[in-house]
SERO-4910 file (N, C-alpha, C, O; in steps of 0.05 Angstrom, whole numbers):
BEGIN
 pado doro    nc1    nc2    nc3   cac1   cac2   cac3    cc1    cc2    cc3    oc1    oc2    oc3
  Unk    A     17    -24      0      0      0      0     18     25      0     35     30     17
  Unk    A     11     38    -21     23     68    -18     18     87      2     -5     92     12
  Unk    A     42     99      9     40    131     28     21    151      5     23    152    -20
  Unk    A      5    163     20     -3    180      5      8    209      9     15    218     30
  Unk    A     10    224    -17     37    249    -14     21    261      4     -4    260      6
  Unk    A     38    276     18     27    294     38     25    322     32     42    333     19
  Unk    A      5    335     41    -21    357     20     -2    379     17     13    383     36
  Unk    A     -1    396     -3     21    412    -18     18    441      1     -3    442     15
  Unk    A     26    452      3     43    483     28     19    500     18     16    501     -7
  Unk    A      5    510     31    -19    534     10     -6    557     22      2    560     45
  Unk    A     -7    576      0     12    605      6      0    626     -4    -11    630    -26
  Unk    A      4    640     18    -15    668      7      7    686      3     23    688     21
  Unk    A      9    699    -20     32    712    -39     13    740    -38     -8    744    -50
  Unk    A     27    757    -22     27    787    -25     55    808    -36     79    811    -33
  Unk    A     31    820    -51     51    840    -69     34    864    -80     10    858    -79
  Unk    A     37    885    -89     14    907    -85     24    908   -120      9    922   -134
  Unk    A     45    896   -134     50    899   -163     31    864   -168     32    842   -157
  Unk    A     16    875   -187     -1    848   -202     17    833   -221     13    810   -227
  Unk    A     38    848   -232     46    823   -249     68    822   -229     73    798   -228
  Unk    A     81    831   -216     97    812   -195     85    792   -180    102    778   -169
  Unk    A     62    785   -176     48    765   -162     37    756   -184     14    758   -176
  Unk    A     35    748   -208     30    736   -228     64    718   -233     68    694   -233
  Unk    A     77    732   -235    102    720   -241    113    696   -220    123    674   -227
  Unk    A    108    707   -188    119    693   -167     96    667   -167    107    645   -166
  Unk    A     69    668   -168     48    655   -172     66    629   -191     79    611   -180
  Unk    A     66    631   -219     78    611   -228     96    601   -232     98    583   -249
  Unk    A    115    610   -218    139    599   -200    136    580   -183    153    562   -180
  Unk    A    112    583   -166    106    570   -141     77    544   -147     73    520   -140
  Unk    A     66    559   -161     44    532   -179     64    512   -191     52    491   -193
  Unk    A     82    511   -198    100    496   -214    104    479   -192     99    456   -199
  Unk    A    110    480   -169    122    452   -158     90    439   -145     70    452   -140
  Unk    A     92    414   -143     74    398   -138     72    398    -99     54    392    -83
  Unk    A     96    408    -96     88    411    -64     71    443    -45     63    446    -22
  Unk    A     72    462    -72     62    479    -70     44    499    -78     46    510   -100
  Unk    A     25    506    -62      1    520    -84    -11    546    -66    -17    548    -42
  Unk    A    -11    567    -89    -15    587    -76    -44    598    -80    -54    608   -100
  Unk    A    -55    592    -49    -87    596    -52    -98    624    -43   -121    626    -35
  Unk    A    -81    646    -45    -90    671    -36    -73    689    -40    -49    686    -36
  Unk    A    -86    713    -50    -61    741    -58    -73    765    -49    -98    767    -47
  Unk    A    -61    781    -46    -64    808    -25    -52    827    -38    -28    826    -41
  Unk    A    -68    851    -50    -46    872    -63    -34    892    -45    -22    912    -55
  Unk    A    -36    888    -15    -21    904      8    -22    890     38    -27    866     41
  Unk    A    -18    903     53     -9    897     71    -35    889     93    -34    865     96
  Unk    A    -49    897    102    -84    892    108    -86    877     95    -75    858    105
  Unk    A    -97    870     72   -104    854     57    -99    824     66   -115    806     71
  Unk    A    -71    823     67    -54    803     63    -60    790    104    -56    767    110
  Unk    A    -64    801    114    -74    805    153    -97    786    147    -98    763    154
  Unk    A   -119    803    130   -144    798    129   -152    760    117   -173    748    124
  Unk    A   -131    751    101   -131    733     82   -113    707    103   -113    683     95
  Unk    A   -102    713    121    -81    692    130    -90    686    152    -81    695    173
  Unk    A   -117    664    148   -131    650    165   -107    620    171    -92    610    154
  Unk    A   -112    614    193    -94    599    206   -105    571    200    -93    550    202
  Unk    A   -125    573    193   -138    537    177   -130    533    146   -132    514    130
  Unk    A   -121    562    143   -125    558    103    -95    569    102    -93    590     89
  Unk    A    -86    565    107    -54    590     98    -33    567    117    -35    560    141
  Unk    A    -13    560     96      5    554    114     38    571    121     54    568    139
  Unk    A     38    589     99     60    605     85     50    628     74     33    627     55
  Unk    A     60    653     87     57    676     83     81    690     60    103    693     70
  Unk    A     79    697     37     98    701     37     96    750     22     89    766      5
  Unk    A    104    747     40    103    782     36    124    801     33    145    803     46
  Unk    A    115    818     10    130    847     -2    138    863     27    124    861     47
  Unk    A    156    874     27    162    890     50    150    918     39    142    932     57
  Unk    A    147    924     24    147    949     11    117    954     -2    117    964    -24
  Unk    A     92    948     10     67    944     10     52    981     20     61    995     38
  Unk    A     34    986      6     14   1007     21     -6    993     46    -10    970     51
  Unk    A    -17   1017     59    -36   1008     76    -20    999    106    -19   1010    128
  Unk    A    -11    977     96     10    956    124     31    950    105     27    937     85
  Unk    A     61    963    115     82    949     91     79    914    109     64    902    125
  Unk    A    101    910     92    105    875     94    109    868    131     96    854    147
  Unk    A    127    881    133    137    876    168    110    884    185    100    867    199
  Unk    A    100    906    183     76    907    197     64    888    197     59    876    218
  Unk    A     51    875    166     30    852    170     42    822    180     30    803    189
  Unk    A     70    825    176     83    799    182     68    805    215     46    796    223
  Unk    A     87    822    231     76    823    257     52    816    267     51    799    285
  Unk    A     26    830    254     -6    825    260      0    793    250      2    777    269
  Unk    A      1    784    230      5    752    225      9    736    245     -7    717    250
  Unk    A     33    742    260     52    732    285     35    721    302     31    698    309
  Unk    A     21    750    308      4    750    337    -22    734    336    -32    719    353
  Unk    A    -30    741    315    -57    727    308    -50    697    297    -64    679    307
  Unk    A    -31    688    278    -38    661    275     -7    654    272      4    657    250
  Unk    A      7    643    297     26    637    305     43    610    291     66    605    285
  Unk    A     25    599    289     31    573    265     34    580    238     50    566    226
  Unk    A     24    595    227     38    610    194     65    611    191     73    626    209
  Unk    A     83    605    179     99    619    168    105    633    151     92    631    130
  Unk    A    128    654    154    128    673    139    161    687    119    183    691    129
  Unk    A    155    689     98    175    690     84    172    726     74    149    734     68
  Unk    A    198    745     75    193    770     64    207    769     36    226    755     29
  Unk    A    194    785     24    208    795      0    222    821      1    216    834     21
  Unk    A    235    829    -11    247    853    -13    255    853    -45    254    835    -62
  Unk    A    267    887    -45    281    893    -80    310    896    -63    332    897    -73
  Unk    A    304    896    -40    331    914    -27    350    889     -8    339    871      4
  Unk    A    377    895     -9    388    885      7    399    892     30    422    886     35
  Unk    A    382    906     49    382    928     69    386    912     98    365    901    105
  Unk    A    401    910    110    406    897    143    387    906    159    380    891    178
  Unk    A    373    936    155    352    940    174    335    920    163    337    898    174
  Unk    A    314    924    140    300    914    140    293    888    151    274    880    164
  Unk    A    322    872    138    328    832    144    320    829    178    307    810    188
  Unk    A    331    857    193    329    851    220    307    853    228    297    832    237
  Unk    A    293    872    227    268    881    227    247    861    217    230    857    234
  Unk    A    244    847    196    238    825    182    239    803    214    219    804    228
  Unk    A    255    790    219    261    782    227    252    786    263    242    767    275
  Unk    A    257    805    273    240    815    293    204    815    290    187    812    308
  Unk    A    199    819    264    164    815    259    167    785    263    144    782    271
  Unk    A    175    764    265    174    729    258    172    723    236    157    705    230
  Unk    A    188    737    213    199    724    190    212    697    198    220    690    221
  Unk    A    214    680    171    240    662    184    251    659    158    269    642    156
  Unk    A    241    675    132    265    690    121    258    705     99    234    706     94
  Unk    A    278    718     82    283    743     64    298    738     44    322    732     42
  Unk    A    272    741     21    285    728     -9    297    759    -28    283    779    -21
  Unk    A    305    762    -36    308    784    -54    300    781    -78    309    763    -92
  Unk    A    279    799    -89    260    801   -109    288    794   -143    284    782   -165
  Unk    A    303    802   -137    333    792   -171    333    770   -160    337    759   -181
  Unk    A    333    750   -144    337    728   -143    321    706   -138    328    683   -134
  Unk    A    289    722   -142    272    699   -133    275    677   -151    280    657   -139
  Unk    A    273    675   -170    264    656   -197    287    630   -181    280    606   -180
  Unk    A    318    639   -167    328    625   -152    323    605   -133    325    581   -135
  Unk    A    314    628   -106    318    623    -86    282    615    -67    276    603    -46
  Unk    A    266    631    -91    241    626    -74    230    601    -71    213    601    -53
  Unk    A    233    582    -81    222    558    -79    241    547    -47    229    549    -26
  Unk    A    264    537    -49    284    537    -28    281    549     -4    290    540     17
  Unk    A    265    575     -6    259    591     24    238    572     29    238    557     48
  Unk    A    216    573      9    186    563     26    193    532     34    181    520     52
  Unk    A    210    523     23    211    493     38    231    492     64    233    475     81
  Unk    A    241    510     61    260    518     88    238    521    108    233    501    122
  Unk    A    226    539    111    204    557    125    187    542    131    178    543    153
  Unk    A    176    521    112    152    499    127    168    476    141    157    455    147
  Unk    A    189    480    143    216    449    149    221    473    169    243    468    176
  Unk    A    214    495    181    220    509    212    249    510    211    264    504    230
  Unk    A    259    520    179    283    527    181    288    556    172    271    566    158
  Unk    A    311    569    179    322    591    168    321    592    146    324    570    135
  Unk    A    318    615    128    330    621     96    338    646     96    326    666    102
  Unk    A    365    641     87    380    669     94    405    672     72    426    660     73
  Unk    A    395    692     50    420    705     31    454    705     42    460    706     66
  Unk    A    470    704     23    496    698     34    503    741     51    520    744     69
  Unk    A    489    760     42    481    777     58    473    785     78    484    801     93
  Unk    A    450    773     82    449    767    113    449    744    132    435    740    151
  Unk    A    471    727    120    489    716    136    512    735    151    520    735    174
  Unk    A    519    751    129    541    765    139    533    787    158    548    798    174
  Unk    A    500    793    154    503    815    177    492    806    194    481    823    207
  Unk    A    488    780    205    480    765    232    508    762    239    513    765    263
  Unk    A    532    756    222    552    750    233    567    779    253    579    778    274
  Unk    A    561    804    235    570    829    240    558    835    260    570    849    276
  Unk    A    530    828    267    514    831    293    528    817    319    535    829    339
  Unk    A    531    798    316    545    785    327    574    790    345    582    784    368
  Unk    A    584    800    325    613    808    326    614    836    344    625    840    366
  Unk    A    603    851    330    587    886    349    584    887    379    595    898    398
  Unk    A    558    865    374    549    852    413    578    841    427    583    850    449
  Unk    A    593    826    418    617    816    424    642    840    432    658    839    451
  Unk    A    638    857    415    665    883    428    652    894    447    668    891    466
  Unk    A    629    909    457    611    920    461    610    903    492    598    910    512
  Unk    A    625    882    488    623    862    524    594    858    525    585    855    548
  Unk    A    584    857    512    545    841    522    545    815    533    557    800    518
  Unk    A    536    803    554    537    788    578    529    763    553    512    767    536
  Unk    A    535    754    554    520    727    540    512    705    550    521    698    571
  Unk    A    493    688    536    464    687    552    475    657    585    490    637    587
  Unk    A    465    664    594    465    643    620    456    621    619    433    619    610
  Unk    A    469    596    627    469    572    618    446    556    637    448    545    658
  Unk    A    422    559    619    399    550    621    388    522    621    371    513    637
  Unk    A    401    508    600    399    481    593    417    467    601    436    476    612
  Unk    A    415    443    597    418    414    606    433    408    583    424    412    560
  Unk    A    460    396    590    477    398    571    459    366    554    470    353    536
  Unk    A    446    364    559    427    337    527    419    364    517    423    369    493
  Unk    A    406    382    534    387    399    515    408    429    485    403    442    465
  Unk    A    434    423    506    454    441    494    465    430    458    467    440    436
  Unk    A    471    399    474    471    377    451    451    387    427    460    397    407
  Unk    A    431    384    431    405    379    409    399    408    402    378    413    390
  Unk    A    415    424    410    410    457    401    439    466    389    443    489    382
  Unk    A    461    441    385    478    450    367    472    438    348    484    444    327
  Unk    A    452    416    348    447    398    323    435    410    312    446    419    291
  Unk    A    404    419    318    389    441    310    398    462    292    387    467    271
  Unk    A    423    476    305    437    509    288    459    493    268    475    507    256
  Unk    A    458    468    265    472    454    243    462    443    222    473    430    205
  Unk    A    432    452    225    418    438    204    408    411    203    396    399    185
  Unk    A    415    402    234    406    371    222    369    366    236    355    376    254
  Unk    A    364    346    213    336    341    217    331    319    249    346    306    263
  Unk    A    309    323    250    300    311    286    309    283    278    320    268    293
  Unk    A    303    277    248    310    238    253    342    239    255    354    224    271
  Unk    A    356    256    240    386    254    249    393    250    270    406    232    280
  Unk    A    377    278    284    390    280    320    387    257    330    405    244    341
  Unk    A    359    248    327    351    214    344    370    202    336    380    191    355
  Unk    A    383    197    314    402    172    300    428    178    316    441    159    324
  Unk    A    440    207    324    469    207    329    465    209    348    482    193    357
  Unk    A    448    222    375    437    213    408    429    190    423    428    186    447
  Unk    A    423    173    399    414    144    409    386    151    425    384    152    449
  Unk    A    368    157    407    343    174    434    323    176    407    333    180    385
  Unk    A    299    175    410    271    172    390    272    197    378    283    217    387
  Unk    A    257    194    355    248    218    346    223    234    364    223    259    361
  Unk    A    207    226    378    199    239    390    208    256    425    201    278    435
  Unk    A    226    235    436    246    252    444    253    275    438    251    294    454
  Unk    A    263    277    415    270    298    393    257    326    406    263    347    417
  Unk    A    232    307    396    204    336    397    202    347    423    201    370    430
  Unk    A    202    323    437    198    331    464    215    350    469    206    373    470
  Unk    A    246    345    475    270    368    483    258    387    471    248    403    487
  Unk    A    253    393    444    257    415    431    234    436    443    231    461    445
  Unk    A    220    411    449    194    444    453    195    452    474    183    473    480
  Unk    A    213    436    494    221    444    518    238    469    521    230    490    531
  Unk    A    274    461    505    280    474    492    276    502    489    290    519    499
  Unk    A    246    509    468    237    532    455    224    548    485    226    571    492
  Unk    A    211    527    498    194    535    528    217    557    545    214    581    549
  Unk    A    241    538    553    251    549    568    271    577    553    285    593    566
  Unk    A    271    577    537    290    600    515    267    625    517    276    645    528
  Unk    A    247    626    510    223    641    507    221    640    476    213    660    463
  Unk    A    230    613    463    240    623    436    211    611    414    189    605    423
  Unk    A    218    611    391    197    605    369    211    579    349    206    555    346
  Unk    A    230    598    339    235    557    320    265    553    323    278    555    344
  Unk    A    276    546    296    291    543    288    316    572    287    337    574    300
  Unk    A    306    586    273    322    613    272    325    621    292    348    631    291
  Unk    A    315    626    320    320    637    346    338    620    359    354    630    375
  Unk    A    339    587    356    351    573    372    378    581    361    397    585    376
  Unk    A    381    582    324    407    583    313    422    609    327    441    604    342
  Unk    A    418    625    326    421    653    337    423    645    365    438    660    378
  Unk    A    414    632    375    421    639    408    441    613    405    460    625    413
  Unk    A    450    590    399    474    579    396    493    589    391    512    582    405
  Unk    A    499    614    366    521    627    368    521    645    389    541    646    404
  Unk    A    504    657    393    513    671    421    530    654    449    550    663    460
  Unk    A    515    629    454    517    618    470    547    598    465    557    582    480
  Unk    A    554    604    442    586    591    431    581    563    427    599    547    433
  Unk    A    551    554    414    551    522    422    557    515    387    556    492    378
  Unk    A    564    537    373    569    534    345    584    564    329    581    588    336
  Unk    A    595    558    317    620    581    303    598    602    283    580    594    268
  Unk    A    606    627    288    582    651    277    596    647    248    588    659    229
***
């Protein structure tokens, strides 16, 4: 008996230009794991449309009327916490990425490189992983580096060195069945730590844990 495929990412694609969301649209209709069931020509709009039963992937213009992108990412956040959310930009701006990122992005495609990279973010983003330009890699690294001359206390050792373990695995990319395979410990184990993990951090997914590992030196910035 066959697995049956498991039901394709539904994405609500905001952008306030129509043939830019015509263009990104069949980009994203093209793969079989993804379908985009909702479009927003601003920022409200796009709030109004990202019901938490129908939307699994937000993916939004920063640069929107009404509510730019970060604003509605934010309202998104608060209201339906299980969405994820991907920004667009034209710009390769460190405020924005951070800012982005402070709304609960969990990442930032640049509009010259979507035809690239946008497919790769949204499967990042539903897989509760980072997607992050070789740009702002470098200015998480520079962030990093800033907080570091600057003497900022870094963070206090909260966890349980299993839980320290499975939060350098985590900021390494590896998937929960890995961790179980190289821990000798279930995949639900896995789950378990992690949401513990996220509990005791005050954190959200993947991207916050990566970021607080380099802080916490449990992996190289």
């Amino acid at each position: 008996m066959t697995t049956p495929a498991p039901a394709p990412t539904r994405i609500l694609l905001a952008d306030d230009h129509a043939l830019v969301r015509h263009g990104l649209r069949l980009i994203l209709d093209a793969e079989p794991d993804l379908v985009v069931v909702a479009e927003a020509a601003d920022g409200a709009e796009a709030v109004d449309a990202a019901g938490p039963e129908s939307v699994d992937l937000a993916i939004l213009d920063i640069a929107m009327p009404r509510l730019t992108g970060i604003q509605a990412a934010r309202e998104i956040s608060q209201r339906a916490p299980r969405i994820h959310i991907l920004m667009l930009s034209m710009y390769d701006n460190e405020q924005y990425f951070f800012e982005s990122l402070k709304a609960g992005a969990s990442g930032y495609v640049l509009k010259s490189v979507a035809d690239r990279d946008l497919i790769e973010a949204c499967r990042a983003s539903v897989r509760g992983e980072p997607f992050l330009y070789p740009g702002a890699v470098t200015a998480l690294i520079r962030d990093y580096l800033q907080r570091d001359r600057r003497g900022e206390r870094q963070p206090d050792r909260i966890l349980t060195t299993r839980e320290e373990e499975i939060v350098k695995l985590i900021a390494e990319s590896h998937s929960s069945r890995e961790i179980a395979e190289t821990l000798g410990i279930s995949v639900k184990t896995v789950e378990r730590h992690r949401a513990n993990i996220l509990q005791k951090l005050g954190m959200r997914d993947r991207l916050d844990l990566t970021r607080y590992a380099i802080r916490a030196g449990l992996v190289e910035p």
